[in-house]
mmCIF file as Biopython writes it, N, C-alpha, C and O atoms, coordinates in Angstrom:
data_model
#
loop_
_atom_site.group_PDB
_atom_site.id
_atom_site.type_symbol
_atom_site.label_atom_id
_atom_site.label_alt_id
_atom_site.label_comp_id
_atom_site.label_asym_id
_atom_site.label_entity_id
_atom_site.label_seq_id
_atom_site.pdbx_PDB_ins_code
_atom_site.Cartn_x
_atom_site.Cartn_y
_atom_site.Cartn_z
_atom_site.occupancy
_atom_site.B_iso_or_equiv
_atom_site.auth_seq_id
_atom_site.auth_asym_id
_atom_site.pdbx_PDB_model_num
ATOM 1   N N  . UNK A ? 1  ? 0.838  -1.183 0.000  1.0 0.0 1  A 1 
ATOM 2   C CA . UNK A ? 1  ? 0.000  0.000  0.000  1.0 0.0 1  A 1 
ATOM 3   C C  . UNK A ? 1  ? 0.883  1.246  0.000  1.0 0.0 1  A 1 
ATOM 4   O O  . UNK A ? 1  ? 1.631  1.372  0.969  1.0 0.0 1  A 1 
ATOM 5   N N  . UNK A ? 2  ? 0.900  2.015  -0.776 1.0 0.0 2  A 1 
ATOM 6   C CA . UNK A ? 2  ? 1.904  3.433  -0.670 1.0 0.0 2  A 1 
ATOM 7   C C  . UNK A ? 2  ? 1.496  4.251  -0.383 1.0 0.0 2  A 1 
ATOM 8   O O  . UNK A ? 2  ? 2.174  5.248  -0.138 1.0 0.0 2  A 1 
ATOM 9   N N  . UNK A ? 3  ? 0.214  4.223  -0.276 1.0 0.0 3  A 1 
ATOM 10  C CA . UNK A ? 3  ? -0.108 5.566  0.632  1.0 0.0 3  A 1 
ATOM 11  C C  . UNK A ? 3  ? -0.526 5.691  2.138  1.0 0.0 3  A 1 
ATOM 12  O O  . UNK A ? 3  ? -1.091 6.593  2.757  1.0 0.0 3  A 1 
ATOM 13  N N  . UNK A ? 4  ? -0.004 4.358  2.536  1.0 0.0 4  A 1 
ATOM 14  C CA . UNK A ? 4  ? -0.105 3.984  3.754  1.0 0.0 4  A 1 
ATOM 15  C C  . UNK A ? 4  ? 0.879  4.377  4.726  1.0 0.0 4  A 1 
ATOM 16  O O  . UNK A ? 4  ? 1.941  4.715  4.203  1.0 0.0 4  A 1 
ATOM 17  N N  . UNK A ? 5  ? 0.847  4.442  6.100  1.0 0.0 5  A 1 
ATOM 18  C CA . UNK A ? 5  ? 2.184  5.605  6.500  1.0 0.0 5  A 1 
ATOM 19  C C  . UNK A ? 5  ? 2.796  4.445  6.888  1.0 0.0 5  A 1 
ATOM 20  O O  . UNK A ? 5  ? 2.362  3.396  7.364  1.0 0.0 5  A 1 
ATOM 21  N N  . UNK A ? 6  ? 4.080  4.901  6.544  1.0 0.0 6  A 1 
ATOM 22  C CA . UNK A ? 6  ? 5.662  3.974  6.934  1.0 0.0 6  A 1 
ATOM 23  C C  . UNK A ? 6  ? 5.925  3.935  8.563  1.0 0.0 6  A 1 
ATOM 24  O O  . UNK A ? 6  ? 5.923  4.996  9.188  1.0 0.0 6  A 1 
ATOM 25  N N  . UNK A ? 7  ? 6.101  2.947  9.083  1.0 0.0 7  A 1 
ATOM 26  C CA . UNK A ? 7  ? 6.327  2.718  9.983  1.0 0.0 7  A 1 
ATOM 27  C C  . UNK A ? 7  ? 7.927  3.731  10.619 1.0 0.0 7  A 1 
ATOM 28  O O  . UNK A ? 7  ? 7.951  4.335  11.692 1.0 0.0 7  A 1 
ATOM 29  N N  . UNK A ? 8  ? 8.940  3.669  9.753  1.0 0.0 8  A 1 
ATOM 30  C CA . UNK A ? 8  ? 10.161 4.764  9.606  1.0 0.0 8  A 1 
ATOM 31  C C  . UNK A ? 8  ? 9.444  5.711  8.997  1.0 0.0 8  A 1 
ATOM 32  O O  . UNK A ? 8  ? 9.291  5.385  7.820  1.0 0.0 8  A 1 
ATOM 33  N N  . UNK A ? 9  ? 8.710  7.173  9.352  1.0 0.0 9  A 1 
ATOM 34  C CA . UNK A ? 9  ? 9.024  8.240  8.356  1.0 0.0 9  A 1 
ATOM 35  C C  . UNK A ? 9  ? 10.273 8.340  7.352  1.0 0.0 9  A 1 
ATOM 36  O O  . UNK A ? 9  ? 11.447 8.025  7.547  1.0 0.0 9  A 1 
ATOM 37  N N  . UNK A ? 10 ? 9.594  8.926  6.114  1.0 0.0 10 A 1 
ATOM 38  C CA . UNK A ? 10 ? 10.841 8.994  4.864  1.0 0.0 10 A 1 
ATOM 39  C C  . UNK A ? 10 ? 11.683 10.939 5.209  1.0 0.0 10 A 1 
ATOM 40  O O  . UNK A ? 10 ? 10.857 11.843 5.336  1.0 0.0 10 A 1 
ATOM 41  N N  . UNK A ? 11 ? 12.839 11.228 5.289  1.0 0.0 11 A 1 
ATOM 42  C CA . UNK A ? 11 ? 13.020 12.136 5.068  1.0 0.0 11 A 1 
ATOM 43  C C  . UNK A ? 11 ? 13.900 12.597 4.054  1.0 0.0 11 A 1 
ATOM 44  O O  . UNK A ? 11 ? 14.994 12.047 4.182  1.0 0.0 11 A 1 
ATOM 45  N N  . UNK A ? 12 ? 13.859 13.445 3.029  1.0 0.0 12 A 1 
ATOM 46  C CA . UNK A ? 12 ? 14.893 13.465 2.287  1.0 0.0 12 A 1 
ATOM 47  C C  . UNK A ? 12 ? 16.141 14.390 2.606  1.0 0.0 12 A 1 
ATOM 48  O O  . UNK A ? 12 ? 15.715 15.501 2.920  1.0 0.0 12 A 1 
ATOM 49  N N  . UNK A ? 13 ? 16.909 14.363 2.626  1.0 0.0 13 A 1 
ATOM 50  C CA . UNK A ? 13 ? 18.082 15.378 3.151  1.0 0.0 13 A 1 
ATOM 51  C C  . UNK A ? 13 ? 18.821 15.550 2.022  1.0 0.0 13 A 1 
ATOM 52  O O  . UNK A ? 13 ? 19.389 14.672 1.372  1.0 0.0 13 A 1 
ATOM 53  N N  . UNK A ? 14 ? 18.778 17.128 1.748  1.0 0.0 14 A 1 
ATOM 54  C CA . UNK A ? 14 ? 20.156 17.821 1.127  1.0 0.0 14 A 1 
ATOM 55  C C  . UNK A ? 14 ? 21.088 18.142 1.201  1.0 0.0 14 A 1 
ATOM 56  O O  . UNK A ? 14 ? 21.237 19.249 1.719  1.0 0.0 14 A 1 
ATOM 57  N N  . UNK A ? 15 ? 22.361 17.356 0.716  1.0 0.0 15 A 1 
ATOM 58  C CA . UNK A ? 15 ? 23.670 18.218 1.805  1.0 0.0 15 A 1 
ATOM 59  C C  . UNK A ? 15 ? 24.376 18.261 0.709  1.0 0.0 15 A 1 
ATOM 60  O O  . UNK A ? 15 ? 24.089 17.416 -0.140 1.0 0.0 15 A 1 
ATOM 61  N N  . UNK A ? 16 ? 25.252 19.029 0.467  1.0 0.0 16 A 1 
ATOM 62  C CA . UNK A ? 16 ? 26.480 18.695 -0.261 1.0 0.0 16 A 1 
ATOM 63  C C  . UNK A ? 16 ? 27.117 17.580 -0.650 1.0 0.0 16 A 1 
ATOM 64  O O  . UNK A ? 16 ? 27.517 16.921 0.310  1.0 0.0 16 A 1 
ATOM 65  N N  . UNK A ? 17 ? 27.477 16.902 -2.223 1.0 0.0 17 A 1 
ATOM 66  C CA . UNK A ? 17 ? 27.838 15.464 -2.075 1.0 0.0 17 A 1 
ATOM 67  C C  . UNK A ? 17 ? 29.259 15.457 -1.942 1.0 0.0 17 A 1 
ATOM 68  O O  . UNK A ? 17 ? 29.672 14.361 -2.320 1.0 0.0 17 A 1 
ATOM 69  N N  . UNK A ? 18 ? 30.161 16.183 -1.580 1.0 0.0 18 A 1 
ATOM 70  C CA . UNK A ? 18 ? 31.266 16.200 -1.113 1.0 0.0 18 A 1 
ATOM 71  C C  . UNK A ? 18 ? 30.994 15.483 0.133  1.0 0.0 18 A 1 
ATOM 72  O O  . UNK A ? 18 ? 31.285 14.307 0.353  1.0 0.0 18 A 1 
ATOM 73  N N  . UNK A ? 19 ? 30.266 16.492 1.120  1.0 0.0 19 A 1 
ATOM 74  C CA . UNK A ? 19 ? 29.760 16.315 2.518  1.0 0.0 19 A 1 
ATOM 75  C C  . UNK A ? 19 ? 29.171 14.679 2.589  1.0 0.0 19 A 1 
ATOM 76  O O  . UNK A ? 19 ? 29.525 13.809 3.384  1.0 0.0 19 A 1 
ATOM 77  N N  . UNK A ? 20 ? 28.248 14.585 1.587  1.0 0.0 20 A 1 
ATOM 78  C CA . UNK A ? 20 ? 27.489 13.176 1.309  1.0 0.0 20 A 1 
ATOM 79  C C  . UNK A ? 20 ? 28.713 12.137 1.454  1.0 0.0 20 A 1 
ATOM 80  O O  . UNK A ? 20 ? 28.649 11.411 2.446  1.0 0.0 20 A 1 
ATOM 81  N N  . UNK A ? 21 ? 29.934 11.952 0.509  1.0 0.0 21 A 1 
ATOM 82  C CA . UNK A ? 21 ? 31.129 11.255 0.265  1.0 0.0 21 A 1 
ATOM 83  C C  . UNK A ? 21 ? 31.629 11.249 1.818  1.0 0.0 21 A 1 
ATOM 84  O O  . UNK A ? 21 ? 32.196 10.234 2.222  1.0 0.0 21 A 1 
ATOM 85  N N  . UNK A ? 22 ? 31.450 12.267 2.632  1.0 0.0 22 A 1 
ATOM 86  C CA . UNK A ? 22 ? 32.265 12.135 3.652  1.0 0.0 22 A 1 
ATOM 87  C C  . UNK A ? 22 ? 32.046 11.119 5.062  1.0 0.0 22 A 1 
ATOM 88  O O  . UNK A ? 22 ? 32.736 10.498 5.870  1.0 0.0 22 A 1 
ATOM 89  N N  . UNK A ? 23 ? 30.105 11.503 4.659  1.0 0.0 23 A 1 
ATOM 90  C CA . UNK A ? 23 ? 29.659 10.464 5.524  1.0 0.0 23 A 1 
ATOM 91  C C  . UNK A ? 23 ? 29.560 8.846  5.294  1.0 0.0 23 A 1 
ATOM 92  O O  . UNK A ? 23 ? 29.449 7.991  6.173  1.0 0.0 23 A 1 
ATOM 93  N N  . UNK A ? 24 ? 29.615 8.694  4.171  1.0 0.0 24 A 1 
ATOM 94  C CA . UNK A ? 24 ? 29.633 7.345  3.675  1.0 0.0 24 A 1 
ATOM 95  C C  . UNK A ? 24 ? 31.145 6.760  3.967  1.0 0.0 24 A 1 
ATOM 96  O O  . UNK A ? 24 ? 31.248 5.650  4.490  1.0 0.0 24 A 1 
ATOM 97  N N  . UNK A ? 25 ? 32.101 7.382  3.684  1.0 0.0 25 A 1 
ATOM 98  C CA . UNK A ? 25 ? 33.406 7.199  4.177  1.0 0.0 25 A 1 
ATOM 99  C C  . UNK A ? 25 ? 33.375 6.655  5.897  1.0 0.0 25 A 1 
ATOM 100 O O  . UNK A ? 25 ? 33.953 5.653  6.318  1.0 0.0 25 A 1 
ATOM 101 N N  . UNK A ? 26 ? 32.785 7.333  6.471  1.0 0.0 26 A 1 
ATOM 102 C CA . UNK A ? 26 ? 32.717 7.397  7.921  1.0 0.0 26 A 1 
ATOM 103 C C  . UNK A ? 26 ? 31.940 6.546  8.525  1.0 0.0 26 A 1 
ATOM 104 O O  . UNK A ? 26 ? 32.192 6.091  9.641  1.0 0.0 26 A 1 
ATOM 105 N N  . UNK A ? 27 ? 30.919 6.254  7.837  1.0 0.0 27 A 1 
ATOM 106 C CA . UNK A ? 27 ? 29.520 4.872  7.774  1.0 0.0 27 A 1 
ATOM 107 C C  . UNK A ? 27 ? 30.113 3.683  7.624  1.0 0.0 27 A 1 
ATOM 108 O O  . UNK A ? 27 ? 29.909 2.729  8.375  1.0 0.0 27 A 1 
ATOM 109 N N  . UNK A ? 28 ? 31.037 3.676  6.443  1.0 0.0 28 A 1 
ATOM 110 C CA . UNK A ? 28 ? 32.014 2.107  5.742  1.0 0.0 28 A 1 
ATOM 111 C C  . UNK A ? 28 ? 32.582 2.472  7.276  1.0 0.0 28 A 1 
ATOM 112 O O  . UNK A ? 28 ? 32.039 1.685  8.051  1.0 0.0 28 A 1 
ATOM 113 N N  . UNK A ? 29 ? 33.215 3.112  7.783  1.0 0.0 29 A 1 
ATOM 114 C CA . UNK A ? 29 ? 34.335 2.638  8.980  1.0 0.0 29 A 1 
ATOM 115 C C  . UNK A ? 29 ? 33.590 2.096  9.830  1.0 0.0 29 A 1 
ATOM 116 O O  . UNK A ? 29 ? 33.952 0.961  10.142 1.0 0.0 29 A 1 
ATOM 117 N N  . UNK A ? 30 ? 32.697 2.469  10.318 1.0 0.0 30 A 1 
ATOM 118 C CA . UNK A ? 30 ? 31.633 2.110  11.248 1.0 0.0 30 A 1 
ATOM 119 C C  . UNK A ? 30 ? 31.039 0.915  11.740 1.0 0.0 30 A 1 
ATOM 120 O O  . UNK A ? 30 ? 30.513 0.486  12.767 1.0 0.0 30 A 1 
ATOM 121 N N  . UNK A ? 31 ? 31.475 0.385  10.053 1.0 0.0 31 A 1 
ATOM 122 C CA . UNK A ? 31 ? 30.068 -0.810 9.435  1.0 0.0 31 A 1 
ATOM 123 C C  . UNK A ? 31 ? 28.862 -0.473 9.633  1.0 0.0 31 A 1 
ATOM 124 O O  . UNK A ? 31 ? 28.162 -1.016 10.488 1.0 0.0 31 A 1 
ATOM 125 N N  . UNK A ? 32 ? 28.344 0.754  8.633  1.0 0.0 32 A 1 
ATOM 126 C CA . UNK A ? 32 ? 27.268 0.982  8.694  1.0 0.0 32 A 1 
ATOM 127 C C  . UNK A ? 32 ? 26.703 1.543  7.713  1.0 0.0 32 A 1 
ATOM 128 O O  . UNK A ? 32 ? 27.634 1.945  7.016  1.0 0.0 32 A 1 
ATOM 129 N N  . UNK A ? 33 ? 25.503 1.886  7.109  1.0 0.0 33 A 1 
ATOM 130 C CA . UNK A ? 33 ? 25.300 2.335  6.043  1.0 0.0 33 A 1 
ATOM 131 C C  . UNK A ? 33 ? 24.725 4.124  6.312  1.0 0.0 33 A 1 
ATOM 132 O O  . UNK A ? 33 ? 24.098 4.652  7.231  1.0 0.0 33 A 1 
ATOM 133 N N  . UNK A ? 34 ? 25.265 4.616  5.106  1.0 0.0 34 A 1 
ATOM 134 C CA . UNK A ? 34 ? 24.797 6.302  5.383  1.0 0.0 34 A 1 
ATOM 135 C C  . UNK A ? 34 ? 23.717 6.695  5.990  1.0 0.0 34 A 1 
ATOM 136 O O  . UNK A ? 34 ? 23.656 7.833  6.455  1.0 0.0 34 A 1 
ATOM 137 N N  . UNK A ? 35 ? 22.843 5.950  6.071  1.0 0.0 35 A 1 
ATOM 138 C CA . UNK A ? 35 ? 20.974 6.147  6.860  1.0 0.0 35 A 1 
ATOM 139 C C  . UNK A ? 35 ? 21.250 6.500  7.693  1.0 0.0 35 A 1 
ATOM 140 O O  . UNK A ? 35 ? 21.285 7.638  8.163  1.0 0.0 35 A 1 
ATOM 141 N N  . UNK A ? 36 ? 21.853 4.266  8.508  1.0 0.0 36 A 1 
ATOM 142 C CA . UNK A ? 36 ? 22.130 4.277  9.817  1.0 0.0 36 A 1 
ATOM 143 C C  . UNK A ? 36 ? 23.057 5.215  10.557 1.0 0.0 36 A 1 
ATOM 144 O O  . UNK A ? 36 ? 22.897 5.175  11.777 1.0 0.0 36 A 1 
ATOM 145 N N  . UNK A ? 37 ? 24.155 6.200  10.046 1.0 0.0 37 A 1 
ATOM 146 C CA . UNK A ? 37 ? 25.211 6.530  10.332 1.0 0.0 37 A 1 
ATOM 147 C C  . UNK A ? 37 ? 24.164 7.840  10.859 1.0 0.0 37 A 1 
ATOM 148 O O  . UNK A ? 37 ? 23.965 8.129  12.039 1.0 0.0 37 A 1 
ATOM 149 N N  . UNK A ? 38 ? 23.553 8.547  9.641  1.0 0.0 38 A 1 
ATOM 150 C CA . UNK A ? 38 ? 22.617 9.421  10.297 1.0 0.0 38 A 1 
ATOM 151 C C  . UNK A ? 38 ? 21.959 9.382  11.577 1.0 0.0 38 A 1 
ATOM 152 O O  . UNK A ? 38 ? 22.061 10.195 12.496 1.0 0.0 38 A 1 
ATOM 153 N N  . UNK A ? 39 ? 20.825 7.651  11.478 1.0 0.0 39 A 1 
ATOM 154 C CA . UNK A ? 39 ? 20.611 7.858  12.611 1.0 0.0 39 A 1 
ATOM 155 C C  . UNK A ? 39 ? 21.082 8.399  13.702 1.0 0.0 39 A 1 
ATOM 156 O O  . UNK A ? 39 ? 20.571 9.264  14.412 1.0 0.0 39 A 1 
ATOM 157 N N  . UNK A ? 40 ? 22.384 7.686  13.837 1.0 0.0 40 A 1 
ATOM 158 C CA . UNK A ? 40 ? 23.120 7.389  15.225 1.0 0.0 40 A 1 
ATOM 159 C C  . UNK A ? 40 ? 23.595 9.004  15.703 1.0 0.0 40 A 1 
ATOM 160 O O  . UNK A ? 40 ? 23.715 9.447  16.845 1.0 0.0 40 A 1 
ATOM 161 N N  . UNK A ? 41 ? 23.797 9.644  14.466 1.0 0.0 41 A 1 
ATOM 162 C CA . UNK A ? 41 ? 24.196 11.189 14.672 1.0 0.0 41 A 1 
ATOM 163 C C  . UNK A ? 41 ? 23.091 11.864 15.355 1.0 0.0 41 A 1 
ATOM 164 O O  . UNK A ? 41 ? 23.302 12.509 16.381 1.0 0.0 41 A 1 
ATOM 165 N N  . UNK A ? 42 ? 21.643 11.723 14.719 1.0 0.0 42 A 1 
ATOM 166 C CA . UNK A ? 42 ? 20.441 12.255 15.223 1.0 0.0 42 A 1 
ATOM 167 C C  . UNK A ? 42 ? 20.338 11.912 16.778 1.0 0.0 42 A 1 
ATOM 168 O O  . UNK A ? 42 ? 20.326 12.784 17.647 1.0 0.0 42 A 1 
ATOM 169 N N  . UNK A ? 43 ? 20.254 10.335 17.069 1.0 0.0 43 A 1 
ATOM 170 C CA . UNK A ? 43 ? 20.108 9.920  18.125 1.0 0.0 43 A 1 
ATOM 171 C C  . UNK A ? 43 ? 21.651 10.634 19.516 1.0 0.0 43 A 1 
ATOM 172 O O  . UNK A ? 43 ? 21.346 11.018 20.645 1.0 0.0 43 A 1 
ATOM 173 N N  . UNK A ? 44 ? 22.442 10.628 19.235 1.0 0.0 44 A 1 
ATOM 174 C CA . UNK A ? 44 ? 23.771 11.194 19.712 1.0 0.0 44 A 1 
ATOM 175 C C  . UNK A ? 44 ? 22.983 12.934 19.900 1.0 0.0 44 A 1 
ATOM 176 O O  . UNK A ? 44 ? 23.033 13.368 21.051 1.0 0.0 44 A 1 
ATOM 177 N N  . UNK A ? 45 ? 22.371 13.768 18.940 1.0 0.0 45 A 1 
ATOM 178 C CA . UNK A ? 45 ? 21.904 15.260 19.376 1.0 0.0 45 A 1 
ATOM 179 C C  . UNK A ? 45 ? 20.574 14.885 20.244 1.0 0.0 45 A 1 
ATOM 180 O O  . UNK A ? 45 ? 19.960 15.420 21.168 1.0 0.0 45 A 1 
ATOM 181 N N  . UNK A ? 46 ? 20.506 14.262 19.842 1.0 0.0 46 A 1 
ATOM 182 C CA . UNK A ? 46 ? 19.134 13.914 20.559 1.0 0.0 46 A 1 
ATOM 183 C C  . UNK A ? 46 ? 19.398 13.889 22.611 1.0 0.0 46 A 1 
ATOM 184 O O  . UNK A ? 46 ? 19.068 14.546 23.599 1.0 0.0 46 A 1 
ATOM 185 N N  . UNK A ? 47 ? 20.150 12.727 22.270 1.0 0.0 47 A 1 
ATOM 186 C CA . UNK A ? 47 ? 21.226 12.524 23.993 1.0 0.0 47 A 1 
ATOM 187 C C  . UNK A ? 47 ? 21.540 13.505 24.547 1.0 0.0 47 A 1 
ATOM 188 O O  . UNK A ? 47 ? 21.211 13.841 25.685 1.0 0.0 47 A 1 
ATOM 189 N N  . UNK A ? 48 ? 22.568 14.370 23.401 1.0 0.0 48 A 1 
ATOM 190 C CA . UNK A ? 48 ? 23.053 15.421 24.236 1.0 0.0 48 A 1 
ATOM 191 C C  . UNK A ? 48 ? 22.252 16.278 24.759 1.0 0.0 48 A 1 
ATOM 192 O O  . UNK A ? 48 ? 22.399 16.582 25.943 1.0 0.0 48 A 1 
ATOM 193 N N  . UNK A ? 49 ? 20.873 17.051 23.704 1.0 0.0 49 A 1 
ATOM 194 C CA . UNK A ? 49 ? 20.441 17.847 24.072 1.0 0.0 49 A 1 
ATOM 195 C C  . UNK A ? 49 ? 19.586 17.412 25.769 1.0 0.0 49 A 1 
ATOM 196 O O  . UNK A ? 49 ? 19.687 18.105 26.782 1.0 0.0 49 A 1 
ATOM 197 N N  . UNK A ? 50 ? 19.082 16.588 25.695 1.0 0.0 50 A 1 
ATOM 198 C CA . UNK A ? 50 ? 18.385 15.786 26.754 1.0 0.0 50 A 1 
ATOM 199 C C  . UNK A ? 50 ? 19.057 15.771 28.440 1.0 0.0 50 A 1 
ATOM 200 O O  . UNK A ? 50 ? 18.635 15.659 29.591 1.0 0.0 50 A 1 
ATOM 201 N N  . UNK A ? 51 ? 20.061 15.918 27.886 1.0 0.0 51 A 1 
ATOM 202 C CA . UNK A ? 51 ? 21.277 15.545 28.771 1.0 0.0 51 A 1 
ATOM 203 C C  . UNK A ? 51 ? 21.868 16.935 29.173 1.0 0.0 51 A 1 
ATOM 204 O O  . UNK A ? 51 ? 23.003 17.037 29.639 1.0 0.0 51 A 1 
ATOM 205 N N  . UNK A ? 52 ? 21.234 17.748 29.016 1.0 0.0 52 A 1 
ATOM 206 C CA . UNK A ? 52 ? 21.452 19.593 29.007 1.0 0.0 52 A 1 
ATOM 207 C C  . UNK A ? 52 ? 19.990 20.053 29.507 1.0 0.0 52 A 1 
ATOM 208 O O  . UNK A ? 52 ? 19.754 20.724 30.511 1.0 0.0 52 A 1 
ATOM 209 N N  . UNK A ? 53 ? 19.295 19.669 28.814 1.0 0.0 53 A 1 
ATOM 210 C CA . UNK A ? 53 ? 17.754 19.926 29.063 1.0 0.0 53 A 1 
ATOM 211 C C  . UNK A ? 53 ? 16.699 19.049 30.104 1.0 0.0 53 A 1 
ATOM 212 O O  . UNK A ? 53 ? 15.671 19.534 30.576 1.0 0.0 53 A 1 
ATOM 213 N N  . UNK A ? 54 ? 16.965 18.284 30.240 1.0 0.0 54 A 1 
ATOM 214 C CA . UNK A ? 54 ? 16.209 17.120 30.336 1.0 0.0 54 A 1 
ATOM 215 C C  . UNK A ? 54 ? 15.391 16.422 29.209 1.0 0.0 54 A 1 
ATOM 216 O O  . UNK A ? 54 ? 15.287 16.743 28.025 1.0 0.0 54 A 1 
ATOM 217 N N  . UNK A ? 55 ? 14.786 15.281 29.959 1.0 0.0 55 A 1 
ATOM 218 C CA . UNK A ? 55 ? 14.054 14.385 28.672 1.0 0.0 55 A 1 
ATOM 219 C C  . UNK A ? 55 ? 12.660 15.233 28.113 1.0 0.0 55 A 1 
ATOM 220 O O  . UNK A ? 55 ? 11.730 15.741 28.738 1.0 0.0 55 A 1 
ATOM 221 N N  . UNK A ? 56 ? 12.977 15.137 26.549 1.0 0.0 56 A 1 
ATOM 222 C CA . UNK A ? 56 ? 11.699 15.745 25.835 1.0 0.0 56 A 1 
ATOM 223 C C  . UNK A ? 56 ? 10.557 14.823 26.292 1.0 0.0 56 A 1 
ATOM 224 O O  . UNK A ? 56 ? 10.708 13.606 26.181 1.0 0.0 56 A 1 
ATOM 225 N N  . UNK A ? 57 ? 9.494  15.302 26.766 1.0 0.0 57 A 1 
ATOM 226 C CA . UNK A ? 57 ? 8.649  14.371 26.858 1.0 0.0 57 A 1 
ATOM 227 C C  . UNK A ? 57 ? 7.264  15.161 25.998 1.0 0.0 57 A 1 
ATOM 228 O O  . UNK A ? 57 ? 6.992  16.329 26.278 1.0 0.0 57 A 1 
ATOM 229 N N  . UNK A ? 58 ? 6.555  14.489 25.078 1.0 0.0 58 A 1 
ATOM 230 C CA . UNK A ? 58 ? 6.206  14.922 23.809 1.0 0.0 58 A 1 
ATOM 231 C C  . UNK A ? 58 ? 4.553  14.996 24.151 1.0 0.0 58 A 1 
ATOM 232 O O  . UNK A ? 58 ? 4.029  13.910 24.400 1.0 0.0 58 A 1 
ATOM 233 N N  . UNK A ? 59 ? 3.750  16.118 24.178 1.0 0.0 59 A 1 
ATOM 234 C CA . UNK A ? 59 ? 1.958  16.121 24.690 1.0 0.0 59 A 1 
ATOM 235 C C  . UNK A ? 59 ? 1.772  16.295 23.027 1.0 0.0 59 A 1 
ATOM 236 O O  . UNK A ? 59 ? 2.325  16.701 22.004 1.0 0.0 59 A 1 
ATOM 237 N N  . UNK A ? 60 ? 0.426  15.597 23.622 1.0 0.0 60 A 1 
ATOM 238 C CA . UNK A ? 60 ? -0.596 16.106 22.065 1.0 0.0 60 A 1 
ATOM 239 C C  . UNK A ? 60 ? -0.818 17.369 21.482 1.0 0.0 60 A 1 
ATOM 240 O O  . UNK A ? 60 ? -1.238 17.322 20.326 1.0 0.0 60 A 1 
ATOM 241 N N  . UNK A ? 61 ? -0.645 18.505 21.982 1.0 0.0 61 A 1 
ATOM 242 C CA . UNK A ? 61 ? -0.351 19.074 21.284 1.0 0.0 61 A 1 
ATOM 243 C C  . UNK A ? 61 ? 0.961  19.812 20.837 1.0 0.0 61 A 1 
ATOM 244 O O  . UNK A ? 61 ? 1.254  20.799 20.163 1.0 0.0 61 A 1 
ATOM 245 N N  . UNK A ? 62 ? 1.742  18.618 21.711 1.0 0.0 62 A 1 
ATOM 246 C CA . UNK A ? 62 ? 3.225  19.121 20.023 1.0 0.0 62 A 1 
ATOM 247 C C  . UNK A ? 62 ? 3.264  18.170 19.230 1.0 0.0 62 A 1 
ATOM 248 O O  . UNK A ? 62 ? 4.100  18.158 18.327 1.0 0.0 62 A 1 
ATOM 249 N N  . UNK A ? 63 ? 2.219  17.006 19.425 1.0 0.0 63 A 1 
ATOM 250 C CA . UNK A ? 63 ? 2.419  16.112 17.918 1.0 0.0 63 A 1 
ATOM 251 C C  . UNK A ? 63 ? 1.587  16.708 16.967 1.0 0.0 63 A 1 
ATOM 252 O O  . UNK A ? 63 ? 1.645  16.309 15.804 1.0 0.0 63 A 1 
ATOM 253 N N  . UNK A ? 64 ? 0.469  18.018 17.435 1.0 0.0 64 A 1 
ATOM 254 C CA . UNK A ? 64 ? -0.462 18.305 16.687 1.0 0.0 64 A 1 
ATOM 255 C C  . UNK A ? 64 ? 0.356  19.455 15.714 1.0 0.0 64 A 1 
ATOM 256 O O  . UNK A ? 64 ? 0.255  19.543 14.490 1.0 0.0 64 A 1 
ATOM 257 N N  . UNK A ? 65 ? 1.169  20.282 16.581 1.0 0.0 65 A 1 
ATOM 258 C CA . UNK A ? 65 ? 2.222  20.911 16.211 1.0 0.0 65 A 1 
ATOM 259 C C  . UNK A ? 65 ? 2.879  20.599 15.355 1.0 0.0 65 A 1 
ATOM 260 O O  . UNK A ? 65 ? 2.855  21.380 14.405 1.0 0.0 65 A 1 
ATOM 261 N N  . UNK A ? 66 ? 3.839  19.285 15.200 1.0 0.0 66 A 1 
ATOM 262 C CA . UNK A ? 66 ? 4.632  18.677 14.493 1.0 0.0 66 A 1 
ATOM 263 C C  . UNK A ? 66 ? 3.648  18.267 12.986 1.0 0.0 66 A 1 
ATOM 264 O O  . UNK A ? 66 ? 3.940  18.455 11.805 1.0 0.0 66 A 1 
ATOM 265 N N  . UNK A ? 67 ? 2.510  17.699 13.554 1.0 0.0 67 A 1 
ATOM 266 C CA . UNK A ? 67 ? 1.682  17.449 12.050 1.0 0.0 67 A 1 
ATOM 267 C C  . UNK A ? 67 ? 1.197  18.564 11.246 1.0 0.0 67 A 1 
ATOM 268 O O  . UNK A ? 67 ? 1.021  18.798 10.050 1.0 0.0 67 A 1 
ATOM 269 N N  . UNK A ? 68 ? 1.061  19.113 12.272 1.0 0.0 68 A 1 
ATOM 270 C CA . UNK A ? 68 ? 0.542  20.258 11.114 1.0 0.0 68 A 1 
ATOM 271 C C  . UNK A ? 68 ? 1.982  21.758 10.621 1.0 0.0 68 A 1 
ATOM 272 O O  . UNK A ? 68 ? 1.888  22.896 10.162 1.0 0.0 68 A 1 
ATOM 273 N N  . UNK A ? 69 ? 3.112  20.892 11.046 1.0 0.0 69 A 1 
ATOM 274 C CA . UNK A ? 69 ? 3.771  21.859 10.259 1.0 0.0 69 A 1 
ATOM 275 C C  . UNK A ? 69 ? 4.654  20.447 9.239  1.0 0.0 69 A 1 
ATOM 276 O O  . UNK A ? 69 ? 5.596  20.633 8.469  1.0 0.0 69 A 1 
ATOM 277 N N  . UNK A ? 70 ? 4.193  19.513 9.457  1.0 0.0 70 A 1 
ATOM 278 C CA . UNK A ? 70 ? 4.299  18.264 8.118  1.0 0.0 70 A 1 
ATOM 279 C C  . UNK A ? 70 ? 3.465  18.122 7.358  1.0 0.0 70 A 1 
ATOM 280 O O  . UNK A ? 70 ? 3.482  17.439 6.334  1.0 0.0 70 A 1 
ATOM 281 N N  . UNK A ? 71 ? 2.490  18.875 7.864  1.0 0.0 71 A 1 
ATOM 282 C CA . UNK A ? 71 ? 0.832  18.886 6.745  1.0 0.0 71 A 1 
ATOM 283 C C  . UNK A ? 71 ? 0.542  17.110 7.000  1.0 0.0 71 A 1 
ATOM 284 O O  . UNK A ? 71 ? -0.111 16.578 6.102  1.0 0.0 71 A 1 
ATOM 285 N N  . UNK A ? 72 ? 0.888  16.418 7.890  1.0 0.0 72 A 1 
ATOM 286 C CA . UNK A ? 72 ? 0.531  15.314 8.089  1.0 0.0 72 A 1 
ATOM 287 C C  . UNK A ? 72 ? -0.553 14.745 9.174  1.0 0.0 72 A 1 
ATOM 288 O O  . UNK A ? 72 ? -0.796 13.540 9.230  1.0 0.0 72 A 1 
#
């Protein structure tokens, strides 16, 4: 079904493919693939900020927030 929602949201990211080359470089060291390498970067800001702030803890209306600035 494709218009069914993905269990992973899709995001597309633009970066520079220099920048792109650099992370894939850094992913192969890893053993990991450019996605996952992302993830782990996201998840790592994610930590830190948490870890400065405390834990995000997410109400309905910042998912209403979040959807409606995804139009989702």
């Amino acid at each position: 079904m494709p218009n069914a929602p993905h269990r992973h949201p899709h995001y597309a990211l633009r970066i520079p493919e220099k920048t792109m080359d650099k992370l894939k470089y850094i992913a192969g060291h890893n053993g990991r693939s450019a996605n996952k390498e992302v993830e782990q970067l996201i998840l790592a800001h994610i930590a830190l900020y948490e870890s400065q702030n405390g834990p995000i803890e997410l109400t309905e209306s910042d998912y209403e927030f979040i959807r409606k600035r995804t139009k989702k």
